[in-house]
Structures are given as C-alpha cells and as structure tokens.
C-alpha positions as CSV (number, residue, x, y, z in Angstrom):
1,X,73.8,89.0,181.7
2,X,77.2,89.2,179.8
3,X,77.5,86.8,177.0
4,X,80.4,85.1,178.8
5,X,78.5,84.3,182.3
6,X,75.8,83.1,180.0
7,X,78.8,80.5,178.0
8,X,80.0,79.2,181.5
9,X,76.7,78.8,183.4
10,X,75.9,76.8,180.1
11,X,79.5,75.1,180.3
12,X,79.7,73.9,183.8
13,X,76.3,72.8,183.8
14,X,76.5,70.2,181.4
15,X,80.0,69.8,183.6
16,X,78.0,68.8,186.6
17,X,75.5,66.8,184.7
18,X,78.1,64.8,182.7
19,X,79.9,64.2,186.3
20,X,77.2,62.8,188.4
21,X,77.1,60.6,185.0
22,X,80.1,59.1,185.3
23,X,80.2,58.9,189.6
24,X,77.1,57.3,190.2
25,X,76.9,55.1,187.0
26,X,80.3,54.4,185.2
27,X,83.3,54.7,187.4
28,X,82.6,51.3,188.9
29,X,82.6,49.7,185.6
30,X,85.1,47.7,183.9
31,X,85.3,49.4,180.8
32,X,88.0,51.5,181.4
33,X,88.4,52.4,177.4
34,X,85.2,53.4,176.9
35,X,85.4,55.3,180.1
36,X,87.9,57.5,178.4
37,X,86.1,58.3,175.5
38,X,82.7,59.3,177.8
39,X,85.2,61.7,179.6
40,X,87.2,63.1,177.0
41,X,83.5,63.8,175.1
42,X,82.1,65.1,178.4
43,X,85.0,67.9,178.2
44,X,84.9,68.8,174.5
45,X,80.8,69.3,174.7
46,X,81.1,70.9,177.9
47,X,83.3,73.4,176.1
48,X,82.1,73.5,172.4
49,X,78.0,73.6,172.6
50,X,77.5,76.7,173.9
51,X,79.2,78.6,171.4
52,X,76.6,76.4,169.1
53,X,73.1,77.9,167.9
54,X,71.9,73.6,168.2
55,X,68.1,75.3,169.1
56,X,68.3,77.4,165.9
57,X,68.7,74.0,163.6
58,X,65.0,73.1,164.9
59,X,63.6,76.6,165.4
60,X,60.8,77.5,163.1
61,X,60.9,81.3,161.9
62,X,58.7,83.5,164.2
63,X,57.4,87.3,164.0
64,X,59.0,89.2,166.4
65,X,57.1,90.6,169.0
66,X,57.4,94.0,170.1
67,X,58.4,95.1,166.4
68,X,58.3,99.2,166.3
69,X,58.9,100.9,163.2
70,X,59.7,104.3,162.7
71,X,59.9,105.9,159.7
72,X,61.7,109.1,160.1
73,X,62.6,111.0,156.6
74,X,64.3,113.9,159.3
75,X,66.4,110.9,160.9
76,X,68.2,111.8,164.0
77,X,69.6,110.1,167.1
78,X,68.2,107.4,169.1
79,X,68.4,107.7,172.3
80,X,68.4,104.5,174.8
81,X,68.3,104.6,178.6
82,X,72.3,104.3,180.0
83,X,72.1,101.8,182.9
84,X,72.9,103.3,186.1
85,X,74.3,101.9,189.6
86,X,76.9,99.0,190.5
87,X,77.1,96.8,187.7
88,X,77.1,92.8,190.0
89,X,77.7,91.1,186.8
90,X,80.8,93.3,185.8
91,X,81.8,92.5,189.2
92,X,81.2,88.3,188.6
93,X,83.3,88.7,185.1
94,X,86.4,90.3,187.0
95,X,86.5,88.0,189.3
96,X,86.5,85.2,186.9
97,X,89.0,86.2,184.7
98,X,91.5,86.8,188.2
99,X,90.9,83.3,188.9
100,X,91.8,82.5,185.4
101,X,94.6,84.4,185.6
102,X,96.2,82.6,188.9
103,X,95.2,79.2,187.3
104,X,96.6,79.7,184.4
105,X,99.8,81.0,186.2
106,X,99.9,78.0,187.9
107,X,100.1,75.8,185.3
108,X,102.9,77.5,183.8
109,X,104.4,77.0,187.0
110,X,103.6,73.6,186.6
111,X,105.3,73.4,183.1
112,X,108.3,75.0,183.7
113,X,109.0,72.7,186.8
114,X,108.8,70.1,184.7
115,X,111.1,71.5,182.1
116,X,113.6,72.2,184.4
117,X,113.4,68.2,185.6
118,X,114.1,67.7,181.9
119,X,116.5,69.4,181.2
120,X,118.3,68.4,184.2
121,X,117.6,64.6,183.7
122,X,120.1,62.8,181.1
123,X,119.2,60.7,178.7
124,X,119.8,56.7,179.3
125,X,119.1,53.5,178.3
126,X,117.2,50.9,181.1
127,X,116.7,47.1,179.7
128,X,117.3,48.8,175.8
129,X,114.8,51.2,176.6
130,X,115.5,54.9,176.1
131,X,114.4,57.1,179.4
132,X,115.3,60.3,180.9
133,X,117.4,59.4,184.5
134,X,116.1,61.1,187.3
135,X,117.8,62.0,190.6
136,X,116.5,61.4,193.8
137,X,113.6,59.8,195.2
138,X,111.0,60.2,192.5
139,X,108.1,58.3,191.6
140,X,109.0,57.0,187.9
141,X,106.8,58.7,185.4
142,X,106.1,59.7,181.7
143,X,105.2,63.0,179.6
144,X,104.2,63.1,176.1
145,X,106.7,60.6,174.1
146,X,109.4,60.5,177.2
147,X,109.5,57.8,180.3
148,X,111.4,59.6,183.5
149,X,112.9,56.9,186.3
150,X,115.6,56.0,188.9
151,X,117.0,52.8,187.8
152,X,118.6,53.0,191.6
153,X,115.6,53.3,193.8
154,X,114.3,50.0,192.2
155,X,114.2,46.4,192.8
156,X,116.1,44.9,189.4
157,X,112.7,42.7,188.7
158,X,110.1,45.8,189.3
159,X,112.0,47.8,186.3
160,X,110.3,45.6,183.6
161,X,106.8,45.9,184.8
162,X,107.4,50.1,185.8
163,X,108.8,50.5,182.0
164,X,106.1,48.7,180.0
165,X,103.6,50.7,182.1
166,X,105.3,53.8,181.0
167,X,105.3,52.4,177.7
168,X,101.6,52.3,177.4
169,X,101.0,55.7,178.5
170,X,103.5,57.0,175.7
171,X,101.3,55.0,173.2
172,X,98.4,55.3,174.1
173,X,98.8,59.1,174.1
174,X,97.7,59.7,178.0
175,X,99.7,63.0,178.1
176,X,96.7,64.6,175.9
177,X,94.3,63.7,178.2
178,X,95.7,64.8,181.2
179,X,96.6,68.1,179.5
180,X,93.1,68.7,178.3
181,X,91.6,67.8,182.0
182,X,94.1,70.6,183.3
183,X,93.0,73.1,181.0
184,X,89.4,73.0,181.6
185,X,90.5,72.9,185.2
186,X,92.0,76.8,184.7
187,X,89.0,77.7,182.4
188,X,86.3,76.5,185.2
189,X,88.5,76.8,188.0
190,X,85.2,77.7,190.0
191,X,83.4,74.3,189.3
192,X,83.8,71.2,192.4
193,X,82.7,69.6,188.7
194,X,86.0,70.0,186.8
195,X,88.3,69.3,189.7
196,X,86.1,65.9,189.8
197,X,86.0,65.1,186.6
198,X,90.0,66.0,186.1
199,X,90.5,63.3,189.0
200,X,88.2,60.8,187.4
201,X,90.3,61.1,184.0
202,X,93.9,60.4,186.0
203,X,92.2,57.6,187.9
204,X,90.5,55.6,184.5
205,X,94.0,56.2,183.0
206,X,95.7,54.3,185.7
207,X,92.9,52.0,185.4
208,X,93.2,51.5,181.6
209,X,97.2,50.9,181.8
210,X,97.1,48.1,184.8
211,X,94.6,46.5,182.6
212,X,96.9,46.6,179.6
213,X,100.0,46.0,181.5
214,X,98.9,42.4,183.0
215,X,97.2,41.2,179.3
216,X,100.8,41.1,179.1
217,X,101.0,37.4,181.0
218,X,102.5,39.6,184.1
219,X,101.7,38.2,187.5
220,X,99.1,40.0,189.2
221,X,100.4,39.6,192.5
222,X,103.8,41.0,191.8
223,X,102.4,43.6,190.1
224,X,100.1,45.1,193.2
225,X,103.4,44.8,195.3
226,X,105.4,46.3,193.3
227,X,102.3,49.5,193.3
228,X,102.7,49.1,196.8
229,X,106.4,49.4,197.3
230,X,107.0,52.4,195.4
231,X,103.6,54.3,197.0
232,X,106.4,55.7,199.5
233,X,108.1,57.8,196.5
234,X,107.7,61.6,195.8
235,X,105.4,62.5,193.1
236,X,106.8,64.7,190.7
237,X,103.7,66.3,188.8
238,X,100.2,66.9,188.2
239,X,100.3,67.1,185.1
240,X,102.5,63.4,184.5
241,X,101.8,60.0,184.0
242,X,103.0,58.8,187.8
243,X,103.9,54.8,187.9
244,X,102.3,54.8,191.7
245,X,99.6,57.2,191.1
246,X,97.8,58.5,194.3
247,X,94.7,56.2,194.0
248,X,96.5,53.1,195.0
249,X,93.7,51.9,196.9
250,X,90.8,52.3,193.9
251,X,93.6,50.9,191.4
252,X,94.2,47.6,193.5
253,X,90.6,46.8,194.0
254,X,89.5,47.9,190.3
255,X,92.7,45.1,189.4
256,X,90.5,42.6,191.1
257,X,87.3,43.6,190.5
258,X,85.4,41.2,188.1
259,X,84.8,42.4,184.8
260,X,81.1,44.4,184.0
261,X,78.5,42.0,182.1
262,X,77.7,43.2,178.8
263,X,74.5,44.3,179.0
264,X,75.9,47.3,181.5
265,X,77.4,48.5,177.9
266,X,74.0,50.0,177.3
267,X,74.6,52.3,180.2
268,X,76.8,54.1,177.7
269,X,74.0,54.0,174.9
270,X,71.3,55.9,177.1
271,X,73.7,58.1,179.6
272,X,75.4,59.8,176.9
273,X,72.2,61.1,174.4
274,X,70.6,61.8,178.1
275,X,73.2,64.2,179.4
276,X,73.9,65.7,176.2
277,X,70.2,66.6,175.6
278,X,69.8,67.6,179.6
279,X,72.6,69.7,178.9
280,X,70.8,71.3,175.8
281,X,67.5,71.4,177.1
282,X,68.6,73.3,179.9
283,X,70.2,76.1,178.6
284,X,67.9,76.7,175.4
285,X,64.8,77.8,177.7
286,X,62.0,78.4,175.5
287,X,60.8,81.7,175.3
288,X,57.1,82.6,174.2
289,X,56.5,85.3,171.7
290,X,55.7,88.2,173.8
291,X,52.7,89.8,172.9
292,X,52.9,94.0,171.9
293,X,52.9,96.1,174.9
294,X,49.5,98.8,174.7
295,X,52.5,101.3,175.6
296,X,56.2,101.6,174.0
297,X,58.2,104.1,174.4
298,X,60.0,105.9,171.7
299,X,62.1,108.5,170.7
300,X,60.8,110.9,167.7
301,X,63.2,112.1,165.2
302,X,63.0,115.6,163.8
303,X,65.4,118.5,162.6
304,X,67.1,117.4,159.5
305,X,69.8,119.9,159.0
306,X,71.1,119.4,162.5
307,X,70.9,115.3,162.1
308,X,74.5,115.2,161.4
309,X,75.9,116.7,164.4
310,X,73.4,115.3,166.7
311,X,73.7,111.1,166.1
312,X,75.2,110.1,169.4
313,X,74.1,106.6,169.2
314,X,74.5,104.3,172.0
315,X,77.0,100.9,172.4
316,X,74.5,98.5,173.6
317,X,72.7,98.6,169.9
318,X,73.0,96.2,167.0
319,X,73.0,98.5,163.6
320,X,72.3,97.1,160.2
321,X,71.7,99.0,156.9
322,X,69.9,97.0,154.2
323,X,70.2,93.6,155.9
324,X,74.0,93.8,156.3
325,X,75.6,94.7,159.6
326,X,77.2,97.7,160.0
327,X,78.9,99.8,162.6
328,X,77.9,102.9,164.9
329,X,80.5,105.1,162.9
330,X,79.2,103.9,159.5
331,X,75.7,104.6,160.5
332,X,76.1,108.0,161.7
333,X,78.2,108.6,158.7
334,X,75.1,108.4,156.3
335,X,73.2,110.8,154.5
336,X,69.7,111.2,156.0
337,X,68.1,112.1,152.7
338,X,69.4,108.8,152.0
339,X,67.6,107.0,154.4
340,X,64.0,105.6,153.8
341,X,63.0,103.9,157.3
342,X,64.4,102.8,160.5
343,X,63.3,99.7,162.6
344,X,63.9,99.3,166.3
345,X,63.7,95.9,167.1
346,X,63.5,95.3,171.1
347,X,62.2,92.5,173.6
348,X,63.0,88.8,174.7
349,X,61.8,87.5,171.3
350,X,64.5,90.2,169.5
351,X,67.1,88.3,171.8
352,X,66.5,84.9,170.6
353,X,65.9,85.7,167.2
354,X,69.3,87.1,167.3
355,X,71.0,85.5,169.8
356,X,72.1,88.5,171.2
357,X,71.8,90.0,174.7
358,X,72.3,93.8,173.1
359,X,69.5,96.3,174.2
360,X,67.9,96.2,170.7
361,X,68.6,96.4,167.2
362,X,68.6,99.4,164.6
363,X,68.0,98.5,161.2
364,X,68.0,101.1,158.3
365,X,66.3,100.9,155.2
366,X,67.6,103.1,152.2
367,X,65.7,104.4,149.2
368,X,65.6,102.1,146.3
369,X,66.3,99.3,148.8
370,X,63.5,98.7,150.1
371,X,62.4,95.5,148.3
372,X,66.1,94.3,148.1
373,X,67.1,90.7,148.2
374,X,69.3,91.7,151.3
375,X,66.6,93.4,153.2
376,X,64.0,90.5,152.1
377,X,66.5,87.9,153.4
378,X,67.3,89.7,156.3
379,X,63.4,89.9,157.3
380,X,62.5,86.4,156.4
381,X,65.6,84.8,157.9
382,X,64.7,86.8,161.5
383,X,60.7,86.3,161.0
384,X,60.3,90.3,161.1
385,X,56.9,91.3,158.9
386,X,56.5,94.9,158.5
387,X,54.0,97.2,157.2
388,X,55.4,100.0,155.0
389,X,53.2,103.3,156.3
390,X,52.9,106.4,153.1
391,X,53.8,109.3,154.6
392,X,53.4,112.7,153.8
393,X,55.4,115.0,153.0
394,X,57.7,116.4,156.2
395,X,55.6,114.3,158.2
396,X,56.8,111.5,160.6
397,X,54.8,108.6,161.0
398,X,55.2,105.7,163.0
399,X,53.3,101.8,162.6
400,X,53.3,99.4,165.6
401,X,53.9,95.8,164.5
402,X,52.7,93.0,166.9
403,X,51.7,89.7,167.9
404,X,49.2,87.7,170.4
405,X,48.9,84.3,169.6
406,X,48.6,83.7,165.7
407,X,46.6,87.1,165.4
408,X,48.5,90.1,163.9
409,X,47.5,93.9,164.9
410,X,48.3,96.9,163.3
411,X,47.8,100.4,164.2
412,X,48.9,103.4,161.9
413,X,49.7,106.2,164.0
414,X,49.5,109.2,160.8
415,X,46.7,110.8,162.3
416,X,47.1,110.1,166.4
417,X,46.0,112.6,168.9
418,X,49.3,114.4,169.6
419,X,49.7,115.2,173.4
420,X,52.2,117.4,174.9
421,X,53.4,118.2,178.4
422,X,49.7,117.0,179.0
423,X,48.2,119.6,175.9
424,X,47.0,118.7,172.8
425,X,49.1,120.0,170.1
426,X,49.6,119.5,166.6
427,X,52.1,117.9,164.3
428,X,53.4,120.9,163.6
429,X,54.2,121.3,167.6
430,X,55.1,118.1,167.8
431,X,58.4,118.7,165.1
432,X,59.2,122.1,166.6
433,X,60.3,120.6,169.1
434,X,64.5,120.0,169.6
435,X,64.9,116.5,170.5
436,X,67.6,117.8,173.3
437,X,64.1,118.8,175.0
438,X,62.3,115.4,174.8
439,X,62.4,113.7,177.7
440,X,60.1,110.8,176.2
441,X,57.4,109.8,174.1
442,X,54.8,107.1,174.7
443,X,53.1,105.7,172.1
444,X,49.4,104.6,172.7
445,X,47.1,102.2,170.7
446,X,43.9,100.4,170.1
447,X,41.9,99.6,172.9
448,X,44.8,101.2,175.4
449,X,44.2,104.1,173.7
450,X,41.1,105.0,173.7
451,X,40.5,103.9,177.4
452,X,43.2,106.3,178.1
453,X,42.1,109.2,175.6
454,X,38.3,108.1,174.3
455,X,37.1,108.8,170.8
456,X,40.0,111.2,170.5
457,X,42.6,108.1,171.1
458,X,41.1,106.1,168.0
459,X,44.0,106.3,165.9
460,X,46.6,106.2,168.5
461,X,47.5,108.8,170.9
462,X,51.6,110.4,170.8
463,X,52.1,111.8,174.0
464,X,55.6,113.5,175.0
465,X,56.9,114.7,178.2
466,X,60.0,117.9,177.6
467,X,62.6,117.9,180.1
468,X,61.3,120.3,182.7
C-alpha cells in the first residue's frame, strides 16, 4: 500500500473516532470553550500523528527476521521481481489527489468571492464601530479582524446586539478555526467524518459567542428574536462568521439549555486519552517477528569485470553503504573491489524496523569498515545481528540469519550441495554461469534441507534454475 493511503486510512480514522466522541458525548454539553479546544485538538492529531513514529518511542530493539546476507567479493546486480498487472492502489491515489484538486479549487472559489465582497464593500462606521458596508440583503457577518453588515436591513435596536456578536468572533479569533475545519475538509474530502466535524466546529462557535454575548446583561428574549428575524437573510459564506448561522434551531435551545454539572467535566478527562490511544492503537498493529523461511530466494552475484555495466538496480530498494543512506546512482557508482559484503534485508519485520513499505533494503559493507561506529550504529539501532562468514578466495558464500522465538539459527552455506537445472554441479559451475541466464536461486537449509536433499543437503543445498 502506498505510504500516503497508509497516512489517510490512519488520519480519518482517528477522524471518525474523535467524531462519534464529540456527537454522542459532548455536543450536548454546556461547555462550549472547552468544546473548542477538544475539536481544534481532534483536527491537529488527526493530521499530525501519523507522520509520528509514537510506537518507535516504546519499541524495544528486535532481530530482524528473514535477515539474508550475501557476501559477494564479484558484486553484481540484484535483481527483484517488477510487479506486474493493474496497479488498484495507483488507481485509489489518483483519485484522491482529483478530489483534492476540485476541493481545493473550490475553496479558492470560495476566497475570491469573498474578496471581491471586500473589495466592493466600503468602509464605515456603525454606533463608532468600524465595519465594512454591505449591499443588499446579506446576513451581517465577520472574517478575520473585519465585521461586514447592512446598517439598512436592520431594526436600530438589533444593531448593538449583531455588532458585539461580531465583535467576539474578531477577538476571539473564530476565523482560524473555521479556516482550519475547511482545510481538512479539502485534504479528507472523502470522510462523512470531516464534513461532521467541520459542522460541529461552526455550530460550538455560534454556541460559544451567544454565551458570551448575553454575560453581557443583554436580554435573552430580544436576543433569540432578533436570531429569528434576520434567519430570512442570504448567507454570504462558508467560510465566515454568519450573525444568523444556519443552526438556529440547536442555537436557541442550547441558549436555554441549563448549564452541564461539573462532574460531566470528567467526560473531557477520559474521552480525550481514549480516542487518542484508540487512534494509536489502531494503526500501530503489532507485528510478530516472523520466523526464517526453510526457503529464500536469492540472486547470486558473479563476473567481476562485467559488474560495472551490469548494476541495473531496481526503485523499490532502500540502499545504504556503511550505515548511511545512499542513492541507486551512488551505489552502482562503487568500486566492487571496494566492497566487503552486502545485506538484503526483506520481510514484515524489515518494514517496521524501518518504517518503510519499500521491497527490501540493500546495505553495503566496505573493507576497513566493517567494525565502524556507523555500521555498528546502524545494526544496533535496527536490531540486525549478523554473522561475518570467511570466505575463500573467488568463492561466494552466503549465511542465513534468523529467528523463531528467542532461539537464533545459523547455517553457513560454504560448502552446500550446488544444484543446477536439477544436476549437481560444482562451485566452479555454479560462477560460470552469466547472471543474464539465472532465472533464480533457492537457498535450502537445516532440517528443509536435508528432507529435500538427505545427507547430501547437510550444509545447505543452492539450487538454480537458467532461463530456458
């Protein structure tokens, strides 16, 4: 799966959770301030923890399992297996980032409406108040540090309450909020969850400002008639403050709703650790060390002088070189004589360790390097324990590395049967061979192996298969 369906299945998960939250517990609650801060914090998590490693604070180190290492004096390329067919999740990604696109197109829309109001709206003074003066039959409302109204299409005694509403938006800095609900909106345009939640955050403002508005001393009465005169006018945007928002009804009743007890303040205390751990727990699966496979397959390296000409390494690889990362270019730009061993790293356990959904990952080793306080690091901090094999001269050797449980298994491979095309051969045989012939190589070992191969398969069994 690409790494960005994996960021929004993670995102719009905790969306949901953090939504049902906030319907089925909070919205009913008086505590319209605290409200805001739960929703705001639901948004930024939402957003911000899955580009986190919060697993890899608590993870203890762990061996890899899977581990091959292949020691190849006469380096050459690696070959991994190209993924063929319809790629669905190539598909998924395209069609996110179209509705992204239209989203975000209409929000510019959006924007440049409401520029053009501005700029067409004078400035003026109502009851010593600086506003913007708006045409027509508009519901008043404010944006960022700027109140927008009709002094015309009001009664002279609703103009105090509608501008002190205003004014508490503009204070209170509502404009961020709203912004922020919109943009998560166009990012997770797919999710019932952020249209929800996006609504909830309009509402609790509207909710928070009436509540401010009448600490004032202002009549409650006047002031719910006054909501319900003006519900006739246009709205201007979705992105604006409105006077008369579109949830008259809930903003009346909330009004007159008797305020939440104190001990439903501890709703806040448990929902919010809850959700956010849900959230975490649910996408930071744990994944068991796998234990080694009795058959991996391999690619052999061989032909020195032609190991320049021949690297054609594939994308889906991580590449490092003495702990550090490197690139593909880099890699195949080295020396071979240069080169003491080569790691392929591959498996579910590879993933996690490196929090990486690549195929595998190629690590290089150089001479006089090989007990380096890079390449120790590097192996400590990714729990990889290798055996170093001696090799002979010319000779290609390779050393399975695995795990089951807390046991450790090794096999050296120096002396393995060596099986080609279904013949026994010999090492010899075995590097005459070009590697454009190889179609694969299996590697055999321990008790697979000598099921498979009897006495003969006691050190581990090489068997390749040429293309035919």
């Amino acid at each position: 799966m690409p790494a960005l369906l994996l960021y929004l299945l993670k995102a719009n998960g905790a969306l949901v959770l953090f939504g049902l939250a906030y319907y089925v517990v909070l919205r009913r609650l008086t505590f319209y301030t605290l409200n805001r801060v739960f929703l705001l914090f639901a948004l930024l998590f939402s957003a911000a923890y899955p580009l986190l490693d919060i697993g890899q604070l608590f993870a203890r180190p762990q061996e890899l399992g899977a581990t091959l290492q292949l020691i190849a004096p006469d380096w050459q390329a690696l070959a991994v297996p190209t993924p063929t067919g319809f790629d669905y999740w190539q598909l998924l990604v395209r069609v996110y980032w179209v509705g992204m696109g239209l989203m975000t197109a209409r929000l510019l829309g959006q924007l440049a409406s409401l520029y053009r109001l501005h700029r067409t709206s004078p400035p003026a003074q109502v009851l010593g108040m600086r506003v913007r003066r708006l045409s027509g039959d508009l519901n008043p409302f404010s944006f960022g540090q700027t109140i927008y109204l009709n002094p015309e299409q009001h009664q002279p005694e609703e103009l105090p309450m509608i501008l002190q509403h205003e004014q508490v938006h503009v204070s209170q800095g509502h404009t961020l909020d709203v912004l922020l609900a919109q943009a998560q909106v166009v990012a997770f345009w797919f999710n019932p969850a952020a249209w929800l939640l996006k609504q909830a955050i309009q509402e609790n403002l509207e909710f928070v400002t009436d509540r401010k508005v009448l600490q004032t001393g202002l009549d409650s009465r006047a002031y719910q008639y006054s909501l319900v005169r003006l519900n006739g006018l246009a709205q201007s945007s979705s992105l604006v403050n409105n006077f008369n928002f579109l949830t008259l009804k809930n903003r009346i009743a909330m009004i007159n709703k008797k305020r939440s007890s104190a001990v439903h303040l501890l709703s806040y205390a448990l929902l919010l650790p809850l959700v956010a751990g849900l959230a975490i727990a649910c996408s930071q699966p744990q994944v068991e060390p796998r234990k080694p496979d009795s058959l991996t397959t391999v690619v052999i390296a061989s032909n020195q002088k032609d190991a320049r000409t021949q690297n054609h390494l594939p994308d889906n690889l991580l590449y490092f070189v003495d702990g550090q990362e490197v690139s593909k270019e880099k890699l195949t730009q080295m020396d071979p004589a240069q080169i003491a061993s080569m790691n392929v790293l591959k498996g579910e356990a590879f993933q996690k360790a490196f929090g990486s959904t690549a195929a595998g990952v190629v690590s290089v080793i150089t001479k006089g390097n090989e007990n380096s306080e890079s390449v120790l690091n590097f192996n400590q901090k990714y729990g990889i324990s290798l055996q170093p094999a001696a090799s002979k001269a010319g000779a290609t050797q390779v050393t399975i590395k695995g795990t089951a449980g807390d046991h450790s298994t090794d096999a050296s491979l120096a002396n393995s049967l060596i099986v080609i095309d279904g013949q026994e051969a010999t090492n010899e045989a075995l590097r005459a061979i070009s590697p454009e012939r190889i179609e694969s190589v299996k590697v055999y070992k321990g008790e697979a192996a000598e099921k498979e191969f009897g006495a003969k398969g006691k050190n581990g069994v090489i068997v390749v298969a040429t293309k035919k």
